[in-house]
PDB file of N, CA, C, O and CB in Angstrom:
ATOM      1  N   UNK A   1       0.829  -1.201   0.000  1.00  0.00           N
ATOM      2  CA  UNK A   1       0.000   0.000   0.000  1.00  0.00           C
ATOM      3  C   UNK A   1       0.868   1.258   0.000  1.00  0.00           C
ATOM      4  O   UNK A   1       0.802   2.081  -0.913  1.00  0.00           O
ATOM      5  CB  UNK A   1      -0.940   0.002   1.215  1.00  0.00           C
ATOM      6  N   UNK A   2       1.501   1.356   0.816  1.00  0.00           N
ATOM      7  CA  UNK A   2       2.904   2.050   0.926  1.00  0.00           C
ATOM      8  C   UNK A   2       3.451   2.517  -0.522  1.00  0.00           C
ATOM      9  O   UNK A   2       3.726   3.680  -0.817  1.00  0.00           O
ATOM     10  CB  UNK A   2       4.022   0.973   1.612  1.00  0.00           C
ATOM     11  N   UNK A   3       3.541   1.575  -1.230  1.00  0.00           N
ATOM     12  CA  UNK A   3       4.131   1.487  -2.753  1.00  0.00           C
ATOM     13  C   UNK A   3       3.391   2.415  -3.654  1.00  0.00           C
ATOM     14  O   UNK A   3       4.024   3.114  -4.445  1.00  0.00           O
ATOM     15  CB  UNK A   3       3.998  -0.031  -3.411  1.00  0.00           C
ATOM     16  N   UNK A   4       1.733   2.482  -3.568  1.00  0.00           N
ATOM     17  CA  UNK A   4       0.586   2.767  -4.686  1.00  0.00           C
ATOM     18  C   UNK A   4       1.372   4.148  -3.837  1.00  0.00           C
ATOM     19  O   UNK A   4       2.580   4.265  -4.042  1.00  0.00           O
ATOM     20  CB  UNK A   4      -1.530   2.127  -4.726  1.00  0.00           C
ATOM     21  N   UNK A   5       0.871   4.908  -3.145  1.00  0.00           N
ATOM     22  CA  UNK A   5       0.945   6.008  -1.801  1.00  0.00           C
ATOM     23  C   UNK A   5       2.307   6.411  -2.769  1.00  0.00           C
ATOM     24  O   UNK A   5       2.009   6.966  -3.826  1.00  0.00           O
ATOM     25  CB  UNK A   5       1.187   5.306   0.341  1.00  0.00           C
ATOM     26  N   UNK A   6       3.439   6.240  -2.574  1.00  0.00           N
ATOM     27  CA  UNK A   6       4.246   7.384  -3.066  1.00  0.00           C
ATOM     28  C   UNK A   6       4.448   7.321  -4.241  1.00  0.00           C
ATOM     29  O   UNK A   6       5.395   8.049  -4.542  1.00  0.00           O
ATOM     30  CB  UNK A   6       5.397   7.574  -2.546  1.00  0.00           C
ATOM     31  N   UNK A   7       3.865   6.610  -5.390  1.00  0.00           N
ATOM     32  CA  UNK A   7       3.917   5.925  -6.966  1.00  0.00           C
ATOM     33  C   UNK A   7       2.847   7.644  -7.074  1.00  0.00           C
ATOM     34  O   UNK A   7       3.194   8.677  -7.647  1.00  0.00           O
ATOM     35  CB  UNK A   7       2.903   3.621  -7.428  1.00  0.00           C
ATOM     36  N   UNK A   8       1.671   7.410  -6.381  1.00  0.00           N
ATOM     37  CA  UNK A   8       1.173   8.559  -6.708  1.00  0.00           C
ATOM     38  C   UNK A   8       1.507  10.107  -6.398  1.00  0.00           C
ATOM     39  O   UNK A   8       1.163  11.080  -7.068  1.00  0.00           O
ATOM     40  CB  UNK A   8       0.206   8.348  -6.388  1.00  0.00           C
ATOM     41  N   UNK A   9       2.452  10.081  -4.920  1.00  0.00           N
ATOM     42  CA  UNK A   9       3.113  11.607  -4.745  1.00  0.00           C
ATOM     43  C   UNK A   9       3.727  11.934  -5.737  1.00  0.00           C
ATOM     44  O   UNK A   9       3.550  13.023  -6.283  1.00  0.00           O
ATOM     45  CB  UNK A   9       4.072  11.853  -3.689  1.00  0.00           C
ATOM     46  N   UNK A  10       4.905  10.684  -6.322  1.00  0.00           N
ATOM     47  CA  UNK A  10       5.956  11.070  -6.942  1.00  0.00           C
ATOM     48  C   UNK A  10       4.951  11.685  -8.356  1.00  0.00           C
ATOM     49  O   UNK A  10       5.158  12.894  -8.459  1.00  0.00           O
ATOM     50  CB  UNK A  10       7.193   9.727  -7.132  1.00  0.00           C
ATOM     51  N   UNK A  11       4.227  11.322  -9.135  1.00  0.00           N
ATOM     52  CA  UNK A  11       3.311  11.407 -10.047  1.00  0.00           C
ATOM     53  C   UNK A  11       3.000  13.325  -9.988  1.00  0.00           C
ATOM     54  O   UNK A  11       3.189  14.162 -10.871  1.00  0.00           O
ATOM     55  CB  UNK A  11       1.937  10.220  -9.588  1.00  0.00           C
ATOM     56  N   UNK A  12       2.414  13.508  -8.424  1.00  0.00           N
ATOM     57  CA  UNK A  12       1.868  14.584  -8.062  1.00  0.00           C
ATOM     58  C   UNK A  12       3.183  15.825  -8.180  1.00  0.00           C
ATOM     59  O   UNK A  12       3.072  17.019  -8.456  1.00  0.00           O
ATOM     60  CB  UNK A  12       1.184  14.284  -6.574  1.00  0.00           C
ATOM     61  N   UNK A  13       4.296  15.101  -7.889  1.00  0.00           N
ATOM     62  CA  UNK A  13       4.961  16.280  -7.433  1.00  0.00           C
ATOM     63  C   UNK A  13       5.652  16.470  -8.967  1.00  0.00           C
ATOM     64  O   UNK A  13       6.348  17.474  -9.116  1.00  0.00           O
ATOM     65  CB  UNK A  13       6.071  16.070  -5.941  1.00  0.00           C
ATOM     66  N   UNK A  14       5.536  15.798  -9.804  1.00  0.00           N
ATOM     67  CA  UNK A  14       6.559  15.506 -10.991  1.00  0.00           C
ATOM     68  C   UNK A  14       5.879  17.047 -12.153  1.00  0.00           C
ATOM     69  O   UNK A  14       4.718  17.388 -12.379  1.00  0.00           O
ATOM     70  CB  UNK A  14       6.245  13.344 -11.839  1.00  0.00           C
ATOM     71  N   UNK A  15       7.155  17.615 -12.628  1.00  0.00           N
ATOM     72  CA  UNK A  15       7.121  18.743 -12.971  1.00  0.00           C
ATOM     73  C   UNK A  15       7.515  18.806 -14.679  1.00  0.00           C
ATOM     74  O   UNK A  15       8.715  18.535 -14.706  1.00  0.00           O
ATOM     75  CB  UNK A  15       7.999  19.463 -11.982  1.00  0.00           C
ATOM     76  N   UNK A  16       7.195  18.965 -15.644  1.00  0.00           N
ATOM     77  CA  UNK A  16       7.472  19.243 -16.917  1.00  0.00           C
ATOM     78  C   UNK A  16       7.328  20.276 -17.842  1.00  0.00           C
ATOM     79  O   UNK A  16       6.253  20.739 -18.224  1.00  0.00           O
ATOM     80  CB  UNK A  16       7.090  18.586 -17.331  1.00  0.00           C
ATOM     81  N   UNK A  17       8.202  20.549 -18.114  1.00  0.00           N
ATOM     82  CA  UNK A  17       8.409  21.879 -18.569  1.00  0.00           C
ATOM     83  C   UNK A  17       7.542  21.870 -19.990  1.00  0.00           C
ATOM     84  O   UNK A  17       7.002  20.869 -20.460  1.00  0.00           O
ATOM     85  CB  UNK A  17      10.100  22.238 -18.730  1.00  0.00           C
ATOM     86  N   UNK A  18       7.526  23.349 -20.633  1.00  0.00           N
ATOM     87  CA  UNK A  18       7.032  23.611 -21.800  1.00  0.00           C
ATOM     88  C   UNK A  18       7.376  22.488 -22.994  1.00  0.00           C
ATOM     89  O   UNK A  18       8.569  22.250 -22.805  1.00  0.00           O
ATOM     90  CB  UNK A  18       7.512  24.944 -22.087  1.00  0.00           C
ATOM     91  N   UNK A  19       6.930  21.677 -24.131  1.00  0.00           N
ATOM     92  CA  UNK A  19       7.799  21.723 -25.316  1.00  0.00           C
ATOM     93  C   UNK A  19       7.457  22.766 -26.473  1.00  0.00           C
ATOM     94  O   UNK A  19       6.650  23.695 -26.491  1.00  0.00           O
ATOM     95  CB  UNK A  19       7.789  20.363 -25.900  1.00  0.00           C
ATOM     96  N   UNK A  20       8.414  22.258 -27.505  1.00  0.00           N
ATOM     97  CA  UNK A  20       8.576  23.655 -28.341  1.00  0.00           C
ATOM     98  C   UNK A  20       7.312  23.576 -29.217  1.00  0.00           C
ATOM     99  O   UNK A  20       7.087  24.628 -29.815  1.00  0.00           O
ATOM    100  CB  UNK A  20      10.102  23.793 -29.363  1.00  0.00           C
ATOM    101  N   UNK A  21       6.445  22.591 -29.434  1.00  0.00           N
ATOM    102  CA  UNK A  21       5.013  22.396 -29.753  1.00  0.00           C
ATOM    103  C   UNK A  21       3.907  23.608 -29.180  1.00  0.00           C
ATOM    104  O   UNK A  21       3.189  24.407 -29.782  1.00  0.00           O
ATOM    105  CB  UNK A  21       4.637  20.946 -29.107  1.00  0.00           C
ATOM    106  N   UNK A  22       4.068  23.418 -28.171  1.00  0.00           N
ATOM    107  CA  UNK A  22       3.741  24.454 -26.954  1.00  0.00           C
ATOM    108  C   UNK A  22       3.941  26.017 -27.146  1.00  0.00           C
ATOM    109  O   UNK A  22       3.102  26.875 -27.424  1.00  0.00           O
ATOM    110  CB  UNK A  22       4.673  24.093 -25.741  1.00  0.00           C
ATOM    111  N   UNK A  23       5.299  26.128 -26.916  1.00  0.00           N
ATOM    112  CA  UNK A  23       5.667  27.356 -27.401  1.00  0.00           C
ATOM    113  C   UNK A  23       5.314  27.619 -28.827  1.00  0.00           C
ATOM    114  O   UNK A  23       4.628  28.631 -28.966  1.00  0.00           O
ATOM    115  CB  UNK A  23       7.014  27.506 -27.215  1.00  0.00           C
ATOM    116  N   UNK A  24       5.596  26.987 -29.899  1.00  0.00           N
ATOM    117  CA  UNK A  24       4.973  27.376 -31.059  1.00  0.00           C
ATOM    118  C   UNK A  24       3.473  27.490 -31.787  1.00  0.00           C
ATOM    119  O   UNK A  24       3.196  27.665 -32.974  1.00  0.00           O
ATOM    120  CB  UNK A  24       5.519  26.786 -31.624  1.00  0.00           C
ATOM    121  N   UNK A  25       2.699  27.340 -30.737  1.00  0.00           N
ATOM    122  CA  UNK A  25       1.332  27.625 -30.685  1.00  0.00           C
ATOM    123  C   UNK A  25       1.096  28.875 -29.937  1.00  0.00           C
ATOM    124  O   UNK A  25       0.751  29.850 -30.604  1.00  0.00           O
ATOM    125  CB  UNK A  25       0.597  26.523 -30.103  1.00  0.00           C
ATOM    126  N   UNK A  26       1.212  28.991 -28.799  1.00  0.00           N
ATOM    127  CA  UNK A  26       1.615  30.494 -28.192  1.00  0.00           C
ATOM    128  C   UNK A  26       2.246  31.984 -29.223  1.00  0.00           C
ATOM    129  O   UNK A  26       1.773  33.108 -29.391  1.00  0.00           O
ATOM    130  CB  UNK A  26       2.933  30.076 -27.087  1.00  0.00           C
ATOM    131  N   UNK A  27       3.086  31.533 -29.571  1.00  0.00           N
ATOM    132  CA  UNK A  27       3.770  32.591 -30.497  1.00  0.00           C
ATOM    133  C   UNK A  27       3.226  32.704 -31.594  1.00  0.00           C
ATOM    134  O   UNK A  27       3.419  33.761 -32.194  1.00  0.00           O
ATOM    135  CB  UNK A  27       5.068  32.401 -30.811  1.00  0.00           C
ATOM    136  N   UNK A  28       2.180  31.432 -32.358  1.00  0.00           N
ATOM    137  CA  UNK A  28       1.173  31.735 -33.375  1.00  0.00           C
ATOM    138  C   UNK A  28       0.095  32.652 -32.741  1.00  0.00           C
ATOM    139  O   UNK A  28      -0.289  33.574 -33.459  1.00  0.00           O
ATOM    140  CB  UNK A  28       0.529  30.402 -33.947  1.00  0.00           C
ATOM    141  N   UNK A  29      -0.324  32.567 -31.795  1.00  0.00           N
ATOM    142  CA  UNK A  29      -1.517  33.526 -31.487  1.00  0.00           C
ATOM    143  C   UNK A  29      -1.094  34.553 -31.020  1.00  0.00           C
ATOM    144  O   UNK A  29      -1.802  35.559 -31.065  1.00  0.00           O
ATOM    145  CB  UNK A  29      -2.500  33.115 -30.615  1.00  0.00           C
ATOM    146  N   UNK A  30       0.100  34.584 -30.476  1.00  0.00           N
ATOM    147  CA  UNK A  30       0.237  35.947 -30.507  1.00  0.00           C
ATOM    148  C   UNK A  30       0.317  37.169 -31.515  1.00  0.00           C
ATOM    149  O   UNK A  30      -0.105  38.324 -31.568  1.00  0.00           O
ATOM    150  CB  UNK A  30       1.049  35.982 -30.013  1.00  0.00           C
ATOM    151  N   UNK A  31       1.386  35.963 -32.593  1.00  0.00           N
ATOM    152  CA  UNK A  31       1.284  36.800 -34.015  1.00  0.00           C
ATOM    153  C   UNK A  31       0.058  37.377 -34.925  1.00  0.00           C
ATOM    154  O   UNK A  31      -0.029  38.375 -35.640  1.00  0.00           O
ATOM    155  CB  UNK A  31       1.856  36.002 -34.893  1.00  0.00           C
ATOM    156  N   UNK A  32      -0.973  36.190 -34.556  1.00  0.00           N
ATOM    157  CA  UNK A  32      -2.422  36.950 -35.498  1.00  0.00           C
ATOM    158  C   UNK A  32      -2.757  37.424 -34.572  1.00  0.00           C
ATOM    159  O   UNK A  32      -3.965  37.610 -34.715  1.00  0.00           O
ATOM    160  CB  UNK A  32      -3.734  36.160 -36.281  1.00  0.00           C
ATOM    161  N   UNK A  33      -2.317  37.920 -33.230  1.00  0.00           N
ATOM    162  CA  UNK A  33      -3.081  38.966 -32.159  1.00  0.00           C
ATOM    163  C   UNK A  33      -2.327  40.289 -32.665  1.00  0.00           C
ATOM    164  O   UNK A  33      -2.823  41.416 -32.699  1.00  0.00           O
ATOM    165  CB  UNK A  33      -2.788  38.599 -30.229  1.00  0.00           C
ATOM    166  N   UNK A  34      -1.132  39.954 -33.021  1.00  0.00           N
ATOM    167  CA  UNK A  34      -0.310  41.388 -33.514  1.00  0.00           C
ATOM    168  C   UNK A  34      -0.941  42.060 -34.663  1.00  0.00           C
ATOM    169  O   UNK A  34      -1.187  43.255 -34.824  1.00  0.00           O
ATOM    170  CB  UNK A  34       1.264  41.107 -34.022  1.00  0.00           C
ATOM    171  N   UNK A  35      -1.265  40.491 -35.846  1.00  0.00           N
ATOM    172  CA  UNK A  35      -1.351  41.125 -37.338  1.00  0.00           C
ATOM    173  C   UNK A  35      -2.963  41.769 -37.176  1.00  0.00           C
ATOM    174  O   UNK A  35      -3.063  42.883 -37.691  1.00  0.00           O
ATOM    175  CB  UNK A  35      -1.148  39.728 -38.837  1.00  0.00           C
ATOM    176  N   UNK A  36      -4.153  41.272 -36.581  1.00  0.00           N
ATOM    177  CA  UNK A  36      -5.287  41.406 -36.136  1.00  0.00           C
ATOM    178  C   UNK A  36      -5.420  42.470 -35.738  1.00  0.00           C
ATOM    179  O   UNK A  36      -6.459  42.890 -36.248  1.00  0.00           O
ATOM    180  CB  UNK A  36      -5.615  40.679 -35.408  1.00  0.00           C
ATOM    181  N   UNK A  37      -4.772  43.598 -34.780  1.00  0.00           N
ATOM    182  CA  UNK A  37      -4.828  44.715 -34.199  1.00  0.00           C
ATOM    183  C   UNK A  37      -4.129  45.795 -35.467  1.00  0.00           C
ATOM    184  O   UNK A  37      -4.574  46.883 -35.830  1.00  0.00           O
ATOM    185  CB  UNK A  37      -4.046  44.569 -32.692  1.00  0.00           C
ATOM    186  N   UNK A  38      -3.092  45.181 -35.888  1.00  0.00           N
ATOM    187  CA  UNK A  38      -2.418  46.603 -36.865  1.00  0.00           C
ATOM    188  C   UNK A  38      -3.518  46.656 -38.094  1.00  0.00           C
ATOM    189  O   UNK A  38      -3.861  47.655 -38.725  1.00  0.00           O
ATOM    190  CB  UNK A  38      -0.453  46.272 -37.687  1.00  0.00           C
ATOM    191  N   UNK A  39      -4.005  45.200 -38.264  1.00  0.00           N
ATOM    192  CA  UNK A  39      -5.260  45.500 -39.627  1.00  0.00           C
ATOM    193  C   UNK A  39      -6.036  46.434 -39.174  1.00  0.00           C
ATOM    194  O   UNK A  39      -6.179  47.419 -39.899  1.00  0.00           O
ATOM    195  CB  UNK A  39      -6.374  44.218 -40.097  1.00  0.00           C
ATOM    196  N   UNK A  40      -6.708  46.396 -37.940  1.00  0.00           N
ATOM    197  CA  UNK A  40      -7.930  47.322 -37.268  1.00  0.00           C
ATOM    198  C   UNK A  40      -7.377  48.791 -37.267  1.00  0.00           C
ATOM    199  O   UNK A  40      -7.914  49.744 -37.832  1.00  0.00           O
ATOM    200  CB  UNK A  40      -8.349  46.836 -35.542  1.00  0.00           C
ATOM    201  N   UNK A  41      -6.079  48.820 -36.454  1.00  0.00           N
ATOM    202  CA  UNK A  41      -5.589  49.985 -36.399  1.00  0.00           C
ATOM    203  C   UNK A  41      -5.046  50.798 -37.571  1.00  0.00           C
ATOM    204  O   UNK A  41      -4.860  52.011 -37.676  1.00  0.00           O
ATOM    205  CB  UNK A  41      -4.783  49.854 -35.598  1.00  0.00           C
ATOM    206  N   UNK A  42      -4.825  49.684 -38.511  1.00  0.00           N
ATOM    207  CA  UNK A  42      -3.612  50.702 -39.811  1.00  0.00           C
ATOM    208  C   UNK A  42      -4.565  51.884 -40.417  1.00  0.00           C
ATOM    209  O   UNK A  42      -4.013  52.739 -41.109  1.00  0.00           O
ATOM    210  CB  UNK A  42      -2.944  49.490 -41.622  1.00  0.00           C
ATOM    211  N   UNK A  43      -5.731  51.956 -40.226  1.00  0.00           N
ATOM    212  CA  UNK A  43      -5.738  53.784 -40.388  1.00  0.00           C
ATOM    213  C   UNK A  43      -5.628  54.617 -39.856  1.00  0.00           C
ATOM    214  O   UNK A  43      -5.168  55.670 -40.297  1.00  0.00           O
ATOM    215  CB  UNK A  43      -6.448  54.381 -40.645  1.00  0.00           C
ATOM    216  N   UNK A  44      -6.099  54.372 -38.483  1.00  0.00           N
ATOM    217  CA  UNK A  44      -5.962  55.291 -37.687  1.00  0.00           C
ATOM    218  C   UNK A  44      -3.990  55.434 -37.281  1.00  0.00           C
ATOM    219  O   UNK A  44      -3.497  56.218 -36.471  1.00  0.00           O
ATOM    220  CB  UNK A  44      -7.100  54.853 -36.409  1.00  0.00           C
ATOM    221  N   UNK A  45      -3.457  54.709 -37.893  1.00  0.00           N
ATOM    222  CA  UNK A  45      -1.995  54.628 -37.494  1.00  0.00           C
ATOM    223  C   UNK A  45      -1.781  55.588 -38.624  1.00  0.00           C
ATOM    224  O   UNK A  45      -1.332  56.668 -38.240  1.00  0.00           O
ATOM    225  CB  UNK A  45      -1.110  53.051 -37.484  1.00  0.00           C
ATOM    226  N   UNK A  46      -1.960  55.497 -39.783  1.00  0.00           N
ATOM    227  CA  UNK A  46      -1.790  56.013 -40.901  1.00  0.00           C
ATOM    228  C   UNK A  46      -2.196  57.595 -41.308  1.00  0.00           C
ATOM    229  O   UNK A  46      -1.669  58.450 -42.018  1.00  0.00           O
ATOM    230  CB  UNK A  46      -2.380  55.147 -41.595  1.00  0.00           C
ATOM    231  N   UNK A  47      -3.552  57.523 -40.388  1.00  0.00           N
ATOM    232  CA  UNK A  47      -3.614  59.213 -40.042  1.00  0.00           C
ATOM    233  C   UNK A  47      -2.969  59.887 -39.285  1.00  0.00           C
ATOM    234  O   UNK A  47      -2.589  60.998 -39.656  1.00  0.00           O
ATOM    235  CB  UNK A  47      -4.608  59.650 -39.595  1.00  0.00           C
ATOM    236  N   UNK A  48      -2.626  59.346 -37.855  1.00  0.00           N
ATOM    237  CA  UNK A  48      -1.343  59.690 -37.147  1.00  0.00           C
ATOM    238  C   UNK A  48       0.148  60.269 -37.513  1.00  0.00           C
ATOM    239  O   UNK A  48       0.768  61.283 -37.190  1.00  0.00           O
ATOM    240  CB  UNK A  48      -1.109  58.684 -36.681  1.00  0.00           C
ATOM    241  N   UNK A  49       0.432  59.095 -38.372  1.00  0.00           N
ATOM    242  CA  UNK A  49       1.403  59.571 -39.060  1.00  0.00           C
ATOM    243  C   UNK A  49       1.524  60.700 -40.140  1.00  0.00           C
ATOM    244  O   UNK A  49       2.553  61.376 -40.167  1.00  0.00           O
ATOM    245  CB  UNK A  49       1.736  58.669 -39.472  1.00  0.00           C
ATOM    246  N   UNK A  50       0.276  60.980 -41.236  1.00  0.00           N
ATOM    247  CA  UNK A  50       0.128  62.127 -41.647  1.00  0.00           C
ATOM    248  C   UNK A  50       0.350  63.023 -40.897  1.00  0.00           C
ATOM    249  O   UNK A  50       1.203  63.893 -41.069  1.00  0.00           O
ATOM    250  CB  UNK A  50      -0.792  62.282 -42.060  1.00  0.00           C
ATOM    251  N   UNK A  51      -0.527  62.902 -39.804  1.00  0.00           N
ATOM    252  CA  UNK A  51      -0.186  64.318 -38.758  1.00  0.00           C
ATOM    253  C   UNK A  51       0.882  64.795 -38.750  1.00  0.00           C
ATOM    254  O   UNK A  51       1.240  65.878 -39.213  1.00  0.00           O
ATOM    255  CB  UNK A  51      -0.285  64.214 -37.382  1.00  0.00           C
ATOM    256  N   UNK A  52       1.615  63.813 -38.084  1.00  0.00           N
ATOM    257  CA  UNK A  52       2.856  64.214 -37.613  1.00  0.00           C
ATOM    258  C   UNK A  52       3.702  64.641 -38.480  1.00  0.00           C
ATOM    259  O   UNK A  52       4.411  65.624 -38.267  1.00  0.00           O
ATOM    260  CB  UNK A  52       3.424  63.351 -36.987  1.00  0.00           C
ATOM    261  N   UNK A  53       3.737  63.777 -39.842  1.00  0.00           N
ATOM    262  CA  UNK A  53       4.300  64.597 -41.134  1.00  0.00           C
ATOM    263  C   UNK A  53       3.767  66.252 -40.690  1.00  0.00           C
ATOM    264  O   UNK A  53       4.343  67.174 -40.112  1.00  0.00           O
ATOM    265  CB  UNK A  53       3.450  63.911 -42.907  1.00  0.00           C
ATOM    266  N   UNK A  54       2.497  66.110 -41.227  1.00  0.00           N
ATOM    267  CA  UNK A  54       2.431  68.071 -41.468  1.00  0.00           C
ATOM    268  C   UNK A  54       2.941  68.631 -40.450  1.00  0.00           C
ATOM    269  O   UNK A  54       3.556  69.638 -40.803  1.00  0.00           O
ATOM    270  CB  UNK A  54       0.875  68.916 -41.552  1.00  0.00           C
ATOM    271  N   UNK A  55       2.993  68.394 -38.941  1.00  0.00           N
ATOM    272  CA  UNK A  55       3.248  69.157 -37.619  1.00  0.00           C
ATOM    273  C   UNK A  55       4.595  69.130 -38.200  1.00  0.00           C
ATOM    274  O   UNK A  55       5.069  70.234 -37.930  1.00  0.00           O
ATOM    275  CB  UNK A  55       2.903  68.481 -35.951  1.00  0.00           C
ATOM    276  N   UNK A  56       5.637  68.309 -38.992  1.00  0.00           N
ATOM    277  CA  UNK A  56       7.231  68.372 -39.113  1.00  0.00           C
ATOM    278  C   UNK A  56       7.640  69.667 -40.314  1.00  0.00           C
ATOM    279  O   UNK A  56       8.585  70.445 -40.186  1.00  0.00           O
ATOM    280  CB  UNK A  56       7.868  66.622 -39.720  1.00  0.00           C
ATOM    281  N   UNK A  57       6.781  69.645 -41.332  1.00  0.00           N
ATOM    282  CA  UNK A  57       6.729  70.299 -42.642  1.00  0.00           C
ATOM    283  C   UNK A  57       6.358  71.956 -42.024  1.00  0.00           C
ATOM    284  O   UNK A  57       6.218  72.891 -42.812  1.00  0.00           O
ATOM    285  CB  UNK A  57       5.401  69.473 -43.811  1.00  0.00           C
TER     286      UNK A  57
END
C-alpha cells in the first residue's frame, strides 16, 4: 500500500516543462493577435502619421 501512496506523490509532485510544440502555438496567437490589431488599427496609425508629417513640414 505504501508502494501505490508514493507511486502517486511522486506522479503529483513531478514537474514538466514547456515543449517547443507548446511554445509554437503560443507565439502563433500571438502573431495573429499582432497582425489582427495593426489590420484594425492601420488607419488610424496612418492618419497619425500624416499628422505628424504636417506638424514636421
Amino acid at each position: 500500500m505504501l508502494k501505490i501512496f508514493n507511486f502517486f506523490a511522486s506522479l503529483r509532485n513531478r514537474e514538466e516543462g514547456q515543449t517547443m510544440a507548446e511554445y509554437g502555438v503560443v507565439l502563433a496567437v500571438i502573431t495573429i493577435a499582432v497582425f489582427a490589431a495593426l489590420t484594425l488599427l492601420s488607419g488610424n496609425i496612418s492618419d497619425a502619421l500624416t499628422r505628424v508629417a504636417g506638424y514636421i513640414t
